[in-house]
N, C-alpha and C positions, 0 to 999 in steps of 0.2 A: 504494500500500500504506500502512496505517493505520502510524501510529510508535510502536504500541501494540498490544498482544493481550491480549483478555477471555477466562479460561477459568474455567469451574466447575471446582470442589477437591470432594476424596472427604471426606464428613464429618469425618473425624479429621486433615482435610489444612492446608495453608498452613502456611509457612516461619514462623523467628520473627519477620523482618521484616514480613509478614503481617497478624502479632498485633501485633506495635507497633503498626503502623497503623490496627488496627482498633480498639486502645483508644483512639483518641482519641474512640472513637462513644459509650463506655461511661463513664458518669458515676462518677466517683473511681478509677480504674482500678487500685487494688491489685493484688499477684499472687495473693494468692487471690480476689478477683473476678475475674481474670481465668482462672484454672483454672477457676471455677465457669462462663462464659458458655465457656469450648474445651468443658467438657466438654456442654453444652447443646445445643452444635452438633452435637457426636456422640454423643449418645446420644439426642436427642430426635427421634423420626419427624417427617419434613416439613421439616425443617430441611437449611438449603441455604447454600455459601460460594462465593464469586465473585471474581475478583481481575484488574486491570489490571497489566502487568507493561509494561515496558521495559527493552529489551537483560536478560531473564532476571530482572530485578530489582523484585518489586511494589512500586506507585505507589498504589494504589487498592484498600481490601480492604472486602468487605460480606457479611453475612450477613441471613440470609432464613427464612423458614416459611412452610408451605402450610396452609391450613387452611379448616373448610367455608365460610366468607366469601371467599377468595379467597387472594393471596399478599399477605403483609405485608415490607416491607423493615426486619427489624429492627434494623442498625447500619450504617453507611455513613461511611467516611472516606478522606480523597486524606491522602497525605504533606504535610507541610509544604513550602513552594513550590513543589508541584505543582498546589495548587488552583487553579482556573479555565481548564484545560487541557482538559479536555472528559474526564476520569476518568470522574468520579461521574457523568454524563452515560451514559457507556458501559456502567457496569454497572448503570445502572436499565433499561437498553434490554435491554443482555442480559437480566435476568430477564424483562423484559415479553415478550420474544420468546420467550424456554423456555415460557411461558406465557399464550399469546396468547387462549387463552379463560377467564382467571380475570383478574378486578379486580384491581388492585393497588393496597396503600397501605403507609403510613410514618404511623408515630407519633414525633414527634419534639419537641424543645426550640425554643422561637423564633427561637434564631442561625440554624436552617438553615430555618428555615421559606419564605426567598427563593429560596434551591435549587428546591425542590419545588414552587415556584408557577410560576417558569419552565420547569421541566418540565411545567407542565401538569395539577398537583392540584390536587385542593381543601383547601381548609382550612378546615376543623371545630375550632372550640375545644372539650378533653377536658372 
């Protein structure tokens, strides 16, 4: 058994440790930036949350959108000293498997750009 469990969250969902976690995805991460990206989640069609938990407690939180290109990973973060644990690993899988016949990609900054190539993208400079 895995020491970890991947579950998708109801649009308006994830705890507020969650959201900590998930501002580290989100560049300057004020509180009202970050009420504007919760409420994005839930209220924008296609849009999807996903969260790695340990003993009840998220480790790993990311969201996501669907749209006519495929599914894009829009924000993606492990807690601080949990990365390289195999988190972010898990919830890119998870999406790709909710979604096994749409492409997937990630628009990202260049720190995480070595994540994503060992996962197996490409990288396209924007």
């Amino acid at each position: 058994m895995k020491p970890y469990k991947v579950r998708f969250l109801p649009p308006d969902g994830g705890d507020e440790e969650f959201w900590k976690i998930l501002a580290a995805a989100v560049g300057h991460p004020t509180s009202d930036k970050m009420a504007r990206v919760r409420a994005t989640y839930r209220d924008e069609p296609g849009r999807g949350l996903v969260e790695a938990i340990v003993n009840r407690v998220p480790v790993a939180s990311a969201g996501f959108r669907q749209d006519q290109e495929g599914v894009e990973i829009t924000h993606i973060a492990v807690a601080p000293g949990r990365q390289g644990s195999g988190y972010g690993r898990a919830l890119v899988e998870a999406i790709s498997g909710a979604y096994p016949d749409r492409p997937l990609r990630a628009e990202t900054h260049s720190r995480a750009a070595g994540f994503y190539l060992r996962m197996g993208f490409a990288v396209e400079a924007l």
